[in-house]
C-alpha positions as CSV (number, residue, x, y, z in Angstrom):
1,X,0.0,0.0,0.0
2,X,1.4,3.5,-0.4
3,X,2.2,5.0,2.7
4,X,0.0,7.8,3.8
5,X,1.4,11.6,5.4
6,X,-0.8,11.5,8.0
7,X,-3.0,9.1,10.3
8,X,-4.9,9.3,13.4
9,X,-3.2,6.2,15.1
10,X,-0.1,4.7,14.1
11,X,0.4,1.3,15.4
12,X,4.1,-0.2,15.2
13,X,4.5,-4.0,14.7
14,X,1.6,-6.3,13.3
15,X,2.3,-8.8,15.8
16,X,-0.6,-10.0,18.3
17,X,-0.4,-6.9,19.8
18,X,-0.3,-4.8,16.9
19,X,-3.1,-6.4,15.4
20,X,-5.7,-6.6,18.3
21,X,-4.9,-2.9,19.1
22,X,-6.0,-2.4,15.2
23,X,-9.2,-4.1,16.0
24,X,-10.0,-2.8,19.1
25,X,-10.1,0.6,17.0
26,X,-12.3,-0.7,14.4
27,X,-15.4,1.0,15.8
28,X,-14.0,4.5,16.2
29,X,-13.6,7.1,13.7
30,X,-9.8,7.4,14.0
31,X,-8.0,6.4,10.7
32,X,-5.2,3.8,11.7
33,X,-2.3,1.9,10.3
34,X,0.0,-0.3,11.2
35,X,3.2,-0.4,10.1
36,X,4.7,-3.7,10.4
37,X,8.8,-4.1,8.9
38,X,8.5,-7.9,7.7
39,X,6.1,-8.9,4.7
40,X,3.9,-10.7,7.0
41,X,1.6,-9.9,10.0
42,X,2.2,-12.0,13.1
43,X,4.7,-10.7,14.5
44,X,6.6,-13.8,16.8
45,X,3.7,-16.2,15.5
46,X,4.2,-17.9,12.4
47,X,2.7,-21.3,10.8
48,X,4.4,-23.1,8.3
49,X,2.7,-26.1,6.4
50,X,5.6,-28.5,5.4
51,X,5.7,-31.9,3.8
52,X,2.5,-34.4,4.2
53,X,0.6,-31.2,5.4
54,X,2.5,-31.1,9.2
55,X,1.5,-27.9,10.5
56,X,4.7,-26.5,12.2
57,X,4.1,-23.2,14.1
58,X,7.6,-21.8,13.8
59,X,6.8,-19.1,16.7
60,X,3.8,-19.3,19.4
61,X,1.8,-23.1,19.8
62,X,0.2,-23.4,22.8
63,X,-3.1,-21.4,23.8
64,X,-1.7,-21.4,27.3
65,X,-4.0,-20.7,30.4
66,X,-7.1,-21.6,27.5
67,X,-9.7,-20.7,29.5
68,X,-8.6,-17.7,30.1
69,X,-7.1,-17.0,26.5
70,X,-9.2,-14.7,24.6
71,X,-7.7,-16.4,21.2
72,X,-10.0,-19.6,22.8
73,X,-13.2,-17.3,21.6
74,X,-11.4,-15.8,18.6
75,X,-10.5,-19.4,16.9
76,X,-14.0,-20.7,17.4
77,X,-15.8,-17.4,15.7
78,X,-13.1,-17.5,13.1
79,X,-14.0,-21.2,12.7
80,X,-10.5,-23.0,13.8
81,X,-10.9,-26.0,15.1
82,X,-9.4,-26.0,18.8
83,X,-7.1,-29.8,20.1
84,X,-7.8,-29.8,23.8
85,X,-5.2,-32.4,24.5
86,X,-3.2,-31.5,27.2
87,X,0.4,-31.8,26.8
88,X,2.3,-34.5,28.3
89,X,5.1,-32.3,29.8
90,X,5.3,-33.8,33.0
91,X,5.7,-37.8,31.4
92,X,8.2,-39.6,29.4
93,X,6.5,-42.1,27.1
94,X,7.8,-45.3,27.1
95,X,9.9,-44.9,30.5
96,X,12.8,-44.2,27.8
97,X,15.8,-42.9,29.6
98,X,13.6,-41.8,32.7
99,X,13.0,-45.1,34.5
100,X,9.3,-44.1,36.7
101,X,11.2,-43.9,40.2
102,X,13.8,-41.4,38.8
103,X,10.8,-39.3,37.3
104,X,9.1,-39.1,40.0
105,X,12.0,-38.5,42.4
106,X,12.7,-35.3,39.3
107,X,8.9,-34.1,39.8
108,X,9.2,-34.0,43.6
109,X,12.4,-32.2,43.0
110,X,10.6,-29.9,40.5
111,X,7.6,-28.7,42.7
112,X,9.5,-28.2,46.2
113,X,12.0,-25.9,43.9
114,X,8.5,-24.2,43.0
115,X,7.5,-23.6,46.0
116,X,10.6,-22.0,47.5
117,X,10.5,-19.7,44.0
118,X,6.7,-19.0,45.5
119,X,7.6,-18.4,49.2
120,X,10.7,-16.2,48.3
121,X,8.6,-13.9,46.3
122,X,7.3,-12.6,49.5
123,X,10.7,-11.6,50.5
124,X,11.4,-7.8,50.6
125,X,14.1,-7.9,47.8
126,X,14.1,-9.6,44.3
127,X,16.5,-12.9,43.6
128,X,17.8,-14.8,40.4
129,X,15.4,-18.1,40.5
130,X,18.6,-20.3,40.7
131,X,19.4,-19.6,44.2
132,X,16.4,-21.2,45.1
133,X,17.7,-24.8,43.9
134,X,18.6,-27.1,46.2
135,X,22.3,-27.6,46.7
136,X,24.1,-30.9,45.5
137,X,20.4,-32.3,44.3
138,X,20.9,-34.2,41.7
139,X,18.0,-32.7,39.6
140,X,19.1,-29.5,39.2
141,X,20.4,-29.3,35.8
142,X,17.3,-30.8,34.5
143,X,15.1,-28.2,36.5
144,X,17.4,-25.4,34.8
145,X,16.3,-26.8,31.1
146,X,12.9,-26.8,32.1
147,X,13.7,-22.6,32.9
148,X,15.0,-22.7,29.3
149,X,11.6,-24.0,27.8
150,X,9.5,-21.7,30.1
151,X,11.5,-18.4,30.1
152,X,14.0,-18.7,27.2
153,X,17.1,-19.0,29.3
154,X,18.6,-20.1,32.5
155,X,17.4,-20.1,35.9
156,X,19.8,-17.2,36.8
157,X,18.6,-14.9,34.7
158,X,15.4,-14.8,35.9
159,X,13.2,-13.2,38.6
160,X,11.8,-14.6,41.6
161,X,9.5,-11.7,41.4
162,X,8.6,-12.0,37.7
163,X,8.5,-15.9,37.6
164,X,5.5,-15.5,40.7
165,X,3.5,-12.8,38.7
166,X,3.2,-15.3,35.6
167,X,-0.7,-16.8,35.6
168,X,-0.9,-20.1,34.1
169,X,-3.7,-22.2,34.9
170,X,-2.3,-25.1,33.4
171,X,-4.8,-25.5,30.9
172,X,-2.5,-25.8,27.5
173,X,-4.4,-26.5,23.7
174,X,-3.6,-25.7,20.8
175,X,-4.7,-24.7,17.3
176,X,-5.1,-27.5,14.7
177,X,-4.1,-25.3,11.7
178,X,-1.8,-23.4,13.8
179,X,-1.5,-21.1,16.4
180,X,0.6,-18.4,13.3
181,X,-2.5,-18.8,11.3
182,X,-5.1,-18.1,13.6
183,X,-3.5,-14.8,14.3
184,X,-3.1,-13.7,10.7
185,X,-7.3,-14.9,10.1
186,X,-7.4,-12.5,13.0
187,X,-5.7,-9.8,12.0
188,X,-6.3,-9.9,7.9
189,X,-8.9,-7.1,7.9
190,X,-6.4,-4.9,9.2
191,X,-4.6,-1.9,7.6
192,X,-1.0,-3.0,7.1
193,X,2.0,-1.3,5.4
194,X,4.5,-4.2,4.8
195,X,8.3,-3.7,4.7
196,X,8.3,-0.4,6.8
197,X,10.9,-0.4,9.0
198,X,10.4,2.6,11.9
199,X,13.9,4.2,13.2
200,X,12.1,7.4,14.6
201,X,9.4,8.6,16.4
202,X,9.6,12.4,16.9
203,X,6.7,13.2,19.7
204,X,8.5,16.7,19.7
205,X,5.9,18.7,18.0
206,X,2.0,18.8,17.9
207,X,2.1,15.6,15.4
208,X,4.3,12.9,16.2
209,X,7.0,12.5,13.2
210,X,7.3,8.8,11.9
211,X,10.7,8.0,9.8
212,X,10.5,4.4,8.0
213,X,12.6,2.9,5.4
214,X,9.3,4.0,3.0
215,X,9.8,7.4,4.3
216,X,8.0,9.8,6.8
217,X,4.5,10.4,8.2
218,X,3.1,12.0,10.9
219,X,0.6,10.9,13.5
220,X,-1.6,12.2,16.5
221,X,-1.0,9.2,18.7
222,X,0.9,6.4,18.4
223,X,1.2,2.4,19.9
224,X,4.8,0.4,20.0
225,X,4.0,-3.4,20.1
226,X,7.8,-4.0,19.2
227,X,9.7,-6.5,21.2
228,X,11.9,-5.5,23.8
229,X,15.6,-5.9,21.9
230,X,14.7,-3.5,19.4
231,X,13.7,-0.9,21.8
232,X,16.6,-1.8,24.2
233,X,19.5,-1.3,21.1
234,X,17.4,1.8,19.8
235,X,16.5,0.0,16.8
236,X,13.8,2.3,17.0
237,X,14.9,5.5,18.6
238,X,13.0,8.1,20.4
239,X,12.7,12.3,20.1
240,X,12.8,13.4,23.0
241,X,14.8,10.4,24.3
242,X,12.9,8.0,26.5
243,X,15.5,6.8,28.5
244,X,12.9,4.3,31.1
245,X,11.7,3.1,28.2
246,X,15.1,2.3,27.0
247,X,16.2,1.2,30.8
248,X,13.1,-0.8,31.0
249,X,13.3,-3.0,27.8
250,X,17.2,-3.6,29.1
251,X,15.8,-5.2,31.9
252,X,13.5,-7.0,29.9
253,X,15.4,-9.0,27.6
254,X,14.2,-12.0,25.1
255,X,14.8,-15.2,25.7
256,X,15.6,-17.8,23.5
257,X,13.5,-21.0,22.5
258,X,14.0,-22.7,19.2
259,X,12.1,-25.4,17.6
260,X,12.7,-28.5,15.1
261,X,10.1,-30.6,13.7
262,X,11.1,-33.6,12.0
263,X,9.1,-35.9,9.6
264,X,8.8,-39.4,11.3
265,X,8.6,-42.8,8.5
266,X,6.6,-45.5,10.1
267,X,5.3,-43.3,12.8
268,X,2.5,-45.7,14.2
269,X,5.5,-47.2,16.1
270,X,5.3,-43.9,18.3
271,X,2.0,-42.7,20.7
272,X,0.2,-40.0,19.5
273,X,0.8,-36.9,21.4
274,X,3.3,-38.6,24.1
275,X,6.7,-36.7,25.2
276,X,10.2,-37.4,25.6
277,X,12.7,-35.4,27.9
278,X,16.6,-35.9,26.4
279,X,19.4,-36.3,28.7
280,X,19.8,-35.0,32.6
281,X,21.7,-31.6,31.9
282,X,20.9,-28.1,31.5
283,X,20.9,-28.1,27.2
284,X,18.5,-31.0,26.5
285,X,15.3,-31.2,24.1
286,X,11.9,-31.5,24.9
287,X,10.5,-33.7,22.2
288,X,6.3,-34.2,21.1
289,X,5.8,-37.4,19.2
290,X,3.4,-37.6,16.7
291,X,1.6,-34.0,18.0
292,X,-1.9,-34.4,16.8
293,X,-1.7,-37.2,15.6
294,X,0.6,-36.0,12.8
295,X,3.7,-38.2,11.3
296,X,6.5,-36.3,13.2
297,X,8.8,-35.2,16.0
298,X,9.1,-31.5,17.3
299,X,11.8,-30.5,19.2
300,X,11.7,-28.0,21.7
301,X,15.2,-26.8,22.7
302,X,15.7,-22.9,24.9
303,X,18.6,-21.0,26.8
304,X,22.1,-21.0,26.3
305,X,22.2,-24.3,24.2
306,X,20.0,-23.2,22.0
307,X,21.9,-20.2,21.4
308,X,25.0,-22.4,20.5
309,X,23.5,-23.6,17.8
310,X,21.5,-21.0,16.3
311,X,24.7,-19.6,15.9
312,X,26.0,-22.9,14.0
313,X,23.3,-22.0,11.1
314,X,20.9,-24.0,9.2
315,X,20.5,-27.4,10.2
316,X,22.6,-27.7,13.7
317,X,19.8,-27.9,15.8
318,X,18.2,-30.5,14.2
319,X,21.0,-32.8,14.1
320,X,21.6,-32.2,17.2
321,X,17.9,-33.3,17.7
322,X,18.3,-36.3,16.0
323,X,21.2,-37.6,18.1
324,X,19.4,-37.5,21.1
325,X,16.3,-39.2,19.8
326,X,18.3,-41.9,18.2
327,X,19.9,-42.3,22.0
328,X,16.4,-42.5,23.3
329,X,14.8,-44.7,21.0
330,X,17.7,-47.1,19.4
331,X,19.9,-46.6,16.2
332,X,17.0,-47.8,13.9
333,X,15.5,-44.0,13.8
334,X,18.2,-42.2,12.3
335,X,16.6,-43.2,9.1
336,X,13.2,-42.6,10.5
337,X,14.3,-39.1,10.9
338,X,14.0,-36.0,8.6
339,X,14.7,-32.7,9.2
340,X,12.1,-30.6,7.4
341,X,11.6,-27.6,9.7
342,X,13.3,-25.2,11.9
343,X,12.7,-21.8,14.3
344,X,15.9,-19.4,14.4
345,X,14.3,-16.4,16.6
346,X,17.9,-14.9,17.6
347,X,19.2,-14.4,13.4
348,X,15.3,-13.0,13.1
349,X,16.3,-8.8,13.1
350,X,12.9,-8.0,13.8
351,X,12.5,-9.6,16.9
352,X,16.6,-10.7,18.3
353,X,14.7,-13.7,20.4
354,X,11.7,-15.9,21.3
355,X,10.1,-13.9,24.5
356,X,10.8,-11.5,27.7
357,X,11.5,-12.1,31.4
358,X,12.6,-9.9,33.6
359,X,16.3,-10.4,35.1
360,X,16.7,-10.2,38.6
361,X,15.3,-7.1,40.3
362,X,13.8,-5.7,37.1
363,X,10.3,-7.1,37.3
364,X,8.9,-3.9,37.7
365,X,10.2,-2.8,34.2
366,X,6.6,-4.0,32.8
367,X,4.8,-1.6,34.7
368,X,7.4,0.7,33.4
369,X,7.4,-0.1,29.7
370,X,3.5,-0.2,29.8
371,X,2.9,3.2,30.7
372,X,1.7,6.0,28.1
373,X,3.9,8.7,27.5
374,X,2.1,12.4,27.2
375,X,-0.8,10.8,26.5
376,X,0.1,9.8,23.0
377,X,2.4,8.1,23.1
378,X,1.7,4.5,24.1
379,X,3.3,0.7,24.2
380,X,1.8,-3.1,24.2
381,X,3.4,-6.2,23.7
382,X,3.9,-9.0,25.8
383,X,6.6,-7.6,27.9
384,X,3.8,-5.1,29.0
385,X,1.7,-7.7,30.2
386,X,1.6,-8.2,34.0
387,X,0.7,-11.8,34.6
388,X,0.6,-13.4,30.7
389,X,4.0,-11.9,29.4
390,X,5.7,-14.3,27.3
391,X,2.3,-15.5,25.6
392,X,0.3,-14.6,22.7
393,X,-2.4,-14.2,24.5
394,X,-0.3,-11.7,27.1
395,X,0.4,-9.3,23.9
396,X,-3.4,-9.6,22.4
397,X,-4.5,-8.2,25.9
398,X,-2.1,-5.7,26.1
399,X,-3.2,-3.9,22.4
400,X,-7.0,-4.2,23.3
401,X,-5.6,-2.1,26.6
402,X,-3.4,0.4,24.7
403,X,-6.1,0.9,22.1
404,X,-9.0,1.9,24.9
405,X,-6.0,4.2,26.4
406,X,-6.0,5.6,22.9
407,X,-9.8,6.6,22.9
408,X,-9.8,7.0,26.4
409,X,-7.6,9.9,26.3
């Protein structure tokens, strides 16, 4: 679309955010766009459709805390069928590598570490998670990966403060043709200029000033719904500086979690929907067999170690994949095997990572992030969210709440 010289609203990012702000302001009589950098709305969702018709969600998969997820609603007026399976997290099918007793022994492990993370969030100052492990137990590296799935990195780099404010209900579906696709149905009737990249917002004057790579246009209010990094590095810089902002999205950093999926031959020798943990250390996958029902293996991999290999390029991390699965399930599935799909959030410039926490003693940086500026200038994502950050769902709030601060005002 050509780019207009002036609009009411300018929204920045067409990612969950981005897009439910758009259509919270539907009903009003303010002209808005959104100007989104990629060629795609979605933002940090995406859904491929590879080989045999496997629906890979490259970004976001799980409607987490469903029945409080207002995507739940959205899929079923927007006709997407909804899998209500529940994941299999806490199980390792076939007692492969993770004999019952030693599980179980891991789980008890697991939930008393929980609820000294719970009990020191009542404490007067913040801590790092990871000084809340028990010393010497034999678990803890495995309970460290598990931080790595959740929070996109490693138990000391997250808040005890942060990790307690996080609702999850543990109600977990997910979206049959994709979690990505759901939110681009959603967001398709909005108005989207594609491959405009924002460096600038001017708020100096009585119209806000706008530079993109497509040029410059000026607005009387504008929402950011970009992800923390790109704030944090001033990707996207400010006039008059907006140095909390800035200070806040530091403290707020993304994650990493990447994903494999890898087509599975002869995959009735697999339970549909069953799970597999890899080896007892912190850098291990998280594998889904057969995920509804489909001939495949995803891999789930986060932290550090997934950093390693994102920065070995195309292909590392699911070889890497596949030598741990062929250690679980015998030397028969390397040929099984077949790397057909792979996430690489950290080599992705418009988004530098998978999703925020908040380091130690920087939990209140949300609060911070989230609050207007003059009255026009405002900011959603999921970094804003208080208690769904990290989630889809957490960044669709946040733009319905940023677009009634727009009218509201």
């Amino acid at each position: 679309m050509t780019l207009p010289s002036d609009v009411d609203v300018a929204i920045i990012g067409a990612g969950a955010a981005g897009l439910a702000a758009a259509r919270t302001l539907e009903g009003s009589s303010l002209s808005v766009l959104i100007l989104e950098a990629r060629d795609r709305i979605g933002g940090r969702s995406h859904t491929a459709i590879l080989r045999n018709d496997i629906v890979f969600d490259v970004g976001c998969e799980w409607l987490h805390s469903a029945d409080k997820n207002a995507f739940v609603p959205i899929a079923r007026d927007l006709g997407f069928a909804i899998n209500d399976t529940l994941p299999r997290w806490r199980e390792q099918s076939l007692n492969l590598g993770f004999a019952p007793d030693d599980r179980e022994d891991f789980l008890k492990a697991m939930d008393e570490f929980e609820t000294r993370v719970e009990a020191a969030s009542d404490l007067p100052e913040d801590s790092p998670a990871s000084r809340w492990l028990e010393p010497g137990n034999r678990w803890n590296a495995r309970i460290d990966s598990i931080s790595t799935y959740i929070n996109g990195c490693e138990l000391d780099q997250v808040s005890v403060y942060d990790a307690d404010a996080y609702e999850d209900t543990g109600i977990n579906w997910r979206v049959r043709r994709g979690y990505g696709a759901l939110i681009a149905a959603y967001g398709a009737p909005c108005p989207v200029a594609f491959d405009t990249k924002v460096t600038l917002i001017d708020h100096s004057g009585s119209r806000m000033k706008i530079t993109t790579s497509r040029g410059t246009l000026t607005a009387g209010k504008v929402i950011v719904t970009t992800p923390t990094s790109l704030i944090a590095n001033e990707a996207i810089r400010f006039h008059p500086a907006l140095p909390d902002k800035v200070a806040a999205a530091a403290g707020l950093p993304l994650g990493l979690a990447n994903k494999v999926m890898l087509a599975l031959s002869e995959p009735e020798t697999l339970p549909v929907d069953g799970h597999l943990y890899g080896a007892n250390r912190v850098g291990t996958g998280s594998y889904h067999l057969r995920p509804m029902g489909q001939p495949c293996i995803s891999g789930f991999f986060g932290g550090s170690f997934a950093r390693t290999f994102d920065d070995k390029g195309d292909g590392a991390l699911s070889a890497q994949a596949i030598d741990e699965l062929v250690a679980l399930l015998g030397s028969e599935y390397r040929n099984k095997l077949t790397p057909i799909g792979e996430s690489r959030w950290a080599q992705d410039a418009f988004a530098l990572g998978s999703y925020s926490r908040a380091l130690p003693g920087h939990a209140d940086g949300r609060a911070v992030l989230a609050a207007p500026v003059d009255g026009r200038l405002f900011f959603a994502g999921e970094a804003t969210s208080p208690n769904f950050f990290s989630t889809a769902h957490g960044a669709q709030e946040s733009g319905v709440r940023a677009a009634g601060e727009v009218m509201d005002d």
